[in-house]
C-alpha positions in Angstrom: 50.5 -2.1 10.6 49.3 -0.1 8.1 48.5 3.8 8.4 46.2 6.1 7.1 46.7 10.0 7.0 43.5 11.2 7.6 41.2 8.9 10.4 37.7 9.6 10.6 35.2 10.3 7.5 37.9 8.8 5.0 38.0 5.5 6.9 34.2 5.5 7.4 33.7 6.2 3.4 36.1 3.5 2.7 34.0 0.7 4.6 30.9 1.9 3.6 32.1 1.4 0.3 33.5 -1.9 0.7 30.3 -3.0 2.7 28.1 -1.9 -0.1 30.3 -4.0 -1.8 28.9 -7.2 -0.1 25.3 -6.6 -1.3 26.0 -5.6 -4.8 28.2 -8.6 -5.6 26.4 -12.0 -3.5 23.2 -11.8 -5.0 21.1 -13.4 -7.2 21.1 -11.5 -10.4 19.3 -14.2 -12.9 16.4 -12.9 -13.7 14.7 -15.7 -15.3 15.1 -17.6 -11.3 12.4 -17.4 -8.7 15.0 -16.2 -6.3 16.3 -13.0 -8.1 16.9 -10.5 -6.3 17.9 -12.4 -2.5 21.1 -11.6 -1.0 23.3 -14.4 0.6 23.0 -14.7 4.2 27.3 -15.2 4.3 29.8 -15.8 2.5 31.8 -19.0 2.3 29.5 -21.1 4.8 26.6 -21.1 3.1 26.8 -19.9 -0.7 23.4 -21.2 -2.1 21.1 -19.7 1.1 19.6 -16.2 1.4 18.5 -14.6 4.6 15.5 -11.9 4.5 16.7 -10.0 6.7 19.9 -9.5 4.5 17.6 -8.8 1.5 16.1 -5.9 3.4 19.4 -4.6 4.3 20.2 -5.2 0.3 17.5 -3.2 -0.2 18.5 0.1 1.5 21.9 -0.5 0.5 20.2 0.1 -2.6 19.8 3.9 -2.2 22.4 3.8 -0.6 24.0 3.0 -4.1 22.0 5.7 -6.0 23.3 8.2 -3.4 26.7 7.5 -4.1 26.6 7.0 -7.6 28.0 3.6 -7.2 24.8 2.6 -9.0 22.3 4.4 -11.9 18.8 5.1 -10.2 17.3 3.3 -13.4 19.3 -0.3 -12.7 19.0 0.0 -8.6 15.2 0.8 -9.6 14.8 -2.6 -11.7 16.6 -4.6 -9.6 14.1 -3.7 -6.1 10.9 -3.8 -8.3 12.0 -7.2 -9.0 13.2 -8.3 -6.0 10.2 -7.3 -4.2 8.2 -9.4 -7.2 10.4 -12.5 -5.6 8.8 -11.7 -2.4 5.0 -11.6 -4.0 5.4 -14.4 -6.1 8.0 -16.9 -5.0 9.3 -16.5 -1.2 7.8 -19.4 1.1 6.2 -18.4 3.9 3.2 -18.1 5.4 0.1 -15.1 6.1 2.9 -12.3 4.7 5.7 -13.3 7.2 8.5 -15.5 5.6 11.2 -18.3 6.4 14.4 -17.1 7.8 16.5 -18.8 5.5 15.6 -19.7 2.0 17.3 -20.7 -0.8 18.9 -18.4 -3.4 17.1 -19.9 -6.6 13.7 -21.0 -5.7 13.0 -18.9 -2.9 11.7 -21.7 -0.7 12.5 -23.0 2.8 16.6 -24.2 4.3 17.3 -25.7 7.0 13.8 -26.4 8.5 14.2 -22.9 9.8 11.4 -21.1 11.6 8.6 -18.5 9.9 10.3 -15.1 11.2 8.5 -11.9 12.5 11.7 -10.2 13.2 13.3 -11.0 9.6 10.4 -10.5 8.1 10.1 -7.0 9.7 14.0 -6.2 9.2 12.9 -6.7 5.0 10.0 -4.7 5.2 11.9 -2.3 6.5 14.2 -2.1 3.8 11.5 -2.8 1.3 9.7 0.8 3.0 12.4 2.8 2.2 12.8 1.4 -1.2 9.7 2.3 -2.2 9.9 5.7 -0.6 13.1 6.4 -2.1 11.9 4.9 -5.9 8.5 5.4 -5.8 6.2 4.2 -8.1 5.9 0.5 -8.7 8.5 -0.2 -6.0 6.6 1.6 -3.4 3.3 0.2 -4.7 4.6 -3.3 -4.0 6.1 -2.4 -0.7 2.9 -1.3 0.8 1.2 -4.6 -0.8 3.6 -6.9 0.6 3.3 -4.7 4.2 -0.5 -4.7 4.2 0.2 -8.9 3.7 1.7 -9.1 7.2 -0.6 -10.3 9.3 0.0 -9.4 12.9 -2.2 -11.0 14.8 -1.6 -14.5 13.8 1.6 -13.9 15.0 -0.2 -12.5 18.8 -0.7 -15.0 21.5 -4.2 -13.7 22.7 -3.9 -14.8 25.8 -1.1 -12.2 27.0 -1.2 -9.4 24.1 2.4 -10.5 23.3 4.4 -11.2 19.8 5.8 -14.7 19.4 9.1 -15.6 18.7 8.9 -18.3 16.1 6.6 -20.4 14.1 7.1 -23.4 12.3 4.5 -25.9 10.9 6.3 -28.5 12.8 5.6 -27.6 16.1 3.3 -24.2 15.5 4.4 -20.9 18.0 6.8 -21.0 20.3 8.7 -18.3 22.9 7.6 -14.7 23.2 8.7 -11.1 22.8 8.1 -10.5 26.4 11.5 -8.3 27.3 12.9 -5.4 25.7 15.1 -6.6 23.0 15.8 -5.6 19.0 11.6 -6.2 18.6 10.1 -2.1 18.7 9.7 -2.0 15.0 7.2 -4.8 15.4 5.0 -2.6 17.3 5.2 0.5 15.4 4.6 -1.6 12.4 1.8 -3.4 13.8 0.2 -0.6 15.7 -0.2 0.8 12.2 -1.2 -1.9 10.0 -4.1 -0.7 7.6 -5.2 -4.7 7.2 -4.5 -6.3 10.6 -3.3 -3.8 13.2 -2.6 -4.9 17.2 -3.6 -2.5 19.7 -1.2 0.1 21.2 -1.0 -1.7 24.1 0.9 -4.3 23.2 3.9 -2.0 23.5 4.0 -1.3 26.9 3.4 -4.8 27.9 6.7 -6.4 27.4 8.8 -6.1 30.7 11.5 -3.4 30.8 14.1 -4.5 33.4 16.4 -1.8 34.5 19.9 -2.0 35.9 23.2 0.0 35.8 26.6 -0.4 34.8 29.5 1.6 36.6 28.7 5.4 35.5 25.8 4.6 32.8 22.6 4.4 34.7 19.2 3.3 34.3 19.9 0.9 31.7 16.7 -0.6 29.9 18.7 -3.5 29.3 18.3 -6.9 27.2 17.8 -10.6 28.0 21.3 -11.4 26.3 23.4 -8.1 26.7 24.1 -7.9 22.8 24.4 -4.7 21.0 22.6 -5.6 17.8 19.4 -5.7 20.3 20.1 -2.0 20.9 21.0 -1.2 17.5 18.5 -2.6 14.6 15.3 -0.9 15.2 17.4 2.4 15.4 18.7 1.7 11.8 15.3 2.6 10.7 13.6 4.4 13.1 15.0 7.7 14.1 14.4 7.9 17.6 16.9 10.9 18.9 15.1 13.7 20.6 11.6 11.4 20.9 10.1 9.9 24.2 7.1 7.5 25.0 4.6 7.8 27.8 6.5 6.1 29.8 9.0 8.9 30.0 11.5 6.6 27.6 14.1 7.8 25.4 14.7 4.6 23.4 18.3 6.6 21.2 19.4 7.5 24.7 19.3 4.4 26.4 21.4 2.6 23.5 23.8 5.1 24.3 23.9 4.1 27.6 23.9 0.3 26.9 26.6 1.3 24.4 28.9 2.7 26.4 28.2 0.1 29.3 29.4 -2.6 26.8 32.6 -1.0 25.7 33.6 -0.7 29.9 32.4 -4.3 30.5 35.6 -5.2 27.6 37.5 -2.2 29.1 36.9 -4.0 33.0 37.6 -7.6 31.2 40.9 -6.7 29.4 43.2 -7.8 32.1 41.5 -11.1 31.5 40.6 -11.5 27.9 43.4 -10.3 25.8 40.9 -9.3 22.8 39.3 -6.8 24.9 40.4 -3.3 25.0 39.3 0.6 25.1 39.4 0.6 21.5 38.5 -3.1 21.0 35.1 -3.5 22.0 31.3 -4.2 20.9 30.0 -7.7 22.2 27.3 -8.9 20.0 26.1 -11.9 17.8 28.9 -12.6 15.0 30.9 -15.9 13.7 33.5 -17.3 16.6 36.2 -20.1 16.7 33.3 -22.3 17.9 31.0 -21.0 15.5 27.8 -18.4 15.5 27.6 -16.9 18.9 26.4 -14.3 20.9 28.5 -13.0 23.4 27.3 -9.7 25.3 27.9 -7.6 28.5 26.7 -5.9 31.5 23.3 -5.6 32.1 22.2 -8.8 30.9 20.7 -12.2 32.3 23.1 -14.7 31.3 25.9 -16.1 32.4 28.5 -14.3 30.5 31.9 -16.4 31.4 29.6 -19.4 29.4 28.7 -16.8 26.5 31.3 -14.6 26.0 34.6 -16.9 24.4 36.6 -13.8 23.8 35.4 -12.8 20.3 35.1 -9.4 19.1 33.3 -8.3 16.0 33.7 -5.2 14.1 30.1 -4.8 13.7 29.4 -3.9 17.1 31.3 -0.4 17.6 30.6 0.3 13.5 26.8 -0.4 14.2 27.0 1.8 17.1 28.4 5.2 15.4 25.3 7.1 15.9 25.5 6.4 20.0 28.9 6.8 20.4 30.6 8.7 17.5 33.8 9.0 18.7 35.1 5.6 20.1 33.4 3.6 17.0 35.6 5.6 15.2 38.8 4.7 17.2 37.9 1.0 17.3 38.0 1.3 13.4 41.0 3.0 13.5 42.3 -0.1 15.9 40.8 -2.8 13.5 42.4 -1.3 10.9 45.4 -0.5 11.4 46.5 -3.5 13.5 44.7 -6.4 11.8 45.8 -6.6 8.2 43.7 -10.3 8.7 40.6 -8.3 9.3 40.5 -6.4 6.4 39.3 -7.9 2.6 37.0 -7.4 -0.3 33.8 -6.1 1.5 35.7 -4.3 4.4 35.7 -5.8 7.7 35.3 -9.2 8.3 32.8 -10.9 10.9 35.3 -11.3 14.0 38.9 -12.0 15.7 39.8 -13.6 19.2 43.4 -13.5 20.0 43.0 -15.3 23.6 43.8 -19.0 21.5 46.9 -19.9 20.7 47.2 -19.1 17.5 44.9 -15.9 17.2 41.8 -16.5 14.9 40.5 -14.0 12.5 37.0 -14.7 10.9 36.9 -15.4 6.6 33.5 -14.8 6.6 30.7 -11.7 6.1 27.5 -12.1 6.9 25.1 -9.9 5.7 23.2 -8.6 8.4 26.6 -7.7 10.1 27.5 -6.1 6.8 24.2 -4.2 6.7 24.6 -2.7 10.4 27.6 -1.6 9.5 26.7 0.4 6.1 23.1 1.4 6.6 24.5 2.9 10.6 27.7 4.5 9.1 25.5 6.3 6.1 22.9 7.2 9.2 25.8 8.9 11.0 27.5 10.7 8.0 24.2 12.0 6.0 20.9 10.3 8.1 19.8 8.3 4.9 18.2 6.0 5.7 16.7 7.8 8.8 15.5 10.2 6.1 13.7 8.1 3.2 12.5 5.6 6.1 10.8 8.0 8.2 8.8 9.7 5.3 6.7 6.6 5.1 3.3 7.3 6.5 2.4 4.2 8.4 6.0 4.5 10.0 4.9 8.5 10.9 0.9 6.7 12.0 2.8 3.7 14.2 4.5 6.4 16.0 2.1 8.7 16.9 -0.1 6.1 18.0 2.5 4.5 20.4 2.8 8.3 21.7 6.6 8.1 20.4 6.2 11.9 20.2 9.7 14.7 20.3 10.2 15.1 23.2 9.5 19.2 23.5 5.7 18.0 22.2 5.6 15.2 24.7 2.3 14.4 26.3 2.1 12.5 29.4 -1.1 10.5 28.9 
């Protein structure tokens, strides 16, 4: 077990440091390749393929950088203008929405994965607050490559409702039809100055409500995963706002939050990983491979999802909700689990109900980007602050009626 005098900030600096690591070291820095610029989707597993969604996160680490003076505004400049150049020029995909996966050097599609809105919209995000952070060129080609995004060939007409997936395979399949990780597609595409969908669309998808022990009135999701209540918030700052429906989307991820970590509190006598301080059920690496456990509310069977894995990411990506026990399940990771701890700070997930306990190798680089772009959020609002600057982002809300809530209107 290892110790550290001071708990708190110092430990939080020290992984946001190591997590920035991740996205200034696996990424493709020739600059004479069509894929400069795209961040590896992990380590390990999969060394020659990018994800988009960790190239978005790559890109806020990016000012994230600057701020620190790990990097020179000048070279963290260079590298996003040209990384979004990858994107205008090279990136496969189809009527401004891109594949999932694609390879590091050329930019096309892996593993006959699907056209993604959600990745697509996790870069754009990080390619918005580039260009509001930089300027200039980088925010020139950020709007360009956002004004691209056609949202309404990604609409089902016939119900008002995002799709899940395309590929050119099998076309559109599945639906957006619950609450899940999906608002910034609506504030986005509410906003669109090329090919807006109507406000509406926002309050169609179905918001199921349930409760778990003390935290009530749960909007909860399909799969009872964290990261569905944590990566629209890494953007949008949504403390203090409400809708027309009376929701306060930063208070019920608290809620959900803290409903999580007593599902693993509950479970402990069961599932030896589980703990007060060992908590945070969402999509990471497993003994059986990538999985997405979660907790109550949900609407799954959770003895066939769950497997006993717990990753780091879920507590760290939940600071802003619940400040104080992310902080003492870092303090448990830490301390306890020497296997946990390398190069780019913690790693994907443990289990200890096998016989021989099993500790992840791996990062993955959306996990890595929850963790650095919500830990920065919690210690200075970064992210929160260049993001929510941009002016569509400030026009998507307004026409949603995501309003503060002293100004709120009930329409």
């Amino acid at each position: 077990m290892r110790i550290i005098k001071s708990y708190g900030n110092k430990l939080i600096n020290k992984e946001i440091k190591r997590s920035y690591k991740f996205f200034a070291n696996e990424w493709n820095k020739n600059e004479s390749s069509k894929g400069y610029g795209l961040v590896r989707d992990k380590t390990i597993i999969a060394e020659d393929v990018a994800s988009i969604a960790s190239v978005g996160y790559g890109l806020a680490a990016l000012v994230i950088g600057v701020e620190h003076k790990w990097i020179s505004f000048n070279k963290a400049y260079i590298r996003a203008n040209k990384t979004l150049d990858t994107f205008i020029n090279n990136v496969e995909g189809k009527n401004g929405f891109y594949y999932h996966f694609i390879n590091m050097e050329t930019g096309k599609r892996e593993w006959n994965c699907e056209i993604s809105i959600i990745d697509t919209a996790i870069f754009i995000c990080g390619a918005i607050t580039a260009g509001e952070y930089f300027g200039k060129e980088v925010k020139e080609k950020a709007t360009m490559l956002y004004k691209r995004m056609d949202w309404r060939w990604y609409t089902n007409k016939e119900n008002d409702m995002f799709y899940m997936g395309y590929t050119p395979e099998k076309g559109f399949w599945g639906q957006w039809d619950m609450y899940a990780e999906q608002l910034m597609l609506y504030i986005l595409g509410v906003s669109s100055p090329t090919f807006p969908i109507s406000s509406e669309m926002y309050y169609k998808f179905k918001r199921p409500i349930a409760s778990y022990k003390e935290n009530k009135d749960i909007i909860y999701t399909y799969c009872g995963a964290l990261f569905a209540y944590q990566f629209s918030h890494v953007w949008f700052d949504f403390r203090n706002t409400i809708d027309s429906d009376g929701v306060n989307w930063f208070e019920n991820s608290v809620k959900a939050t803290k409903a999580n970590r007593q599902y693993c509190i509950d479970n402990s006598k069961y599932i030896k990983t589980y703990g007060e301080n060992s908590w945070g059920l969402t999509a990471c690496l497993s003994p059986k491979g990538y999985i997405g456990p979660g907790a109550e509310p949900c609407n799954v069977d959770l003895n066939v999802e769950n497997d006993g894995t717990i990753t780091p990411c879920g507590a760290i990506g939940s600071i802003v909700f619940t400040p104080k026990e992310s902080i003492k399940a870092m303090e448990y990771y830490y301390n306890n689990f020497t296997q946990l701890w390398g190069k780019y700070g913690f790693k994907d997930g443990y289990n200890l109900t096998l016989e021989k306990p099993w500790f992840a190798k791996e990062y993955i680089g959306i996990d890595k980007g929850i963790e650095l772009l919500m830990l920065e959020n919690y210690l200075h609002g970064t992210i929160w602050k260049y993001f929510m600057k941009n002016k569509y982002v400030i026009e998507g809300l307004s026409k949603l009626n995501i309003v503060k809530e002293k100004n709120y209107i009930l329409k």
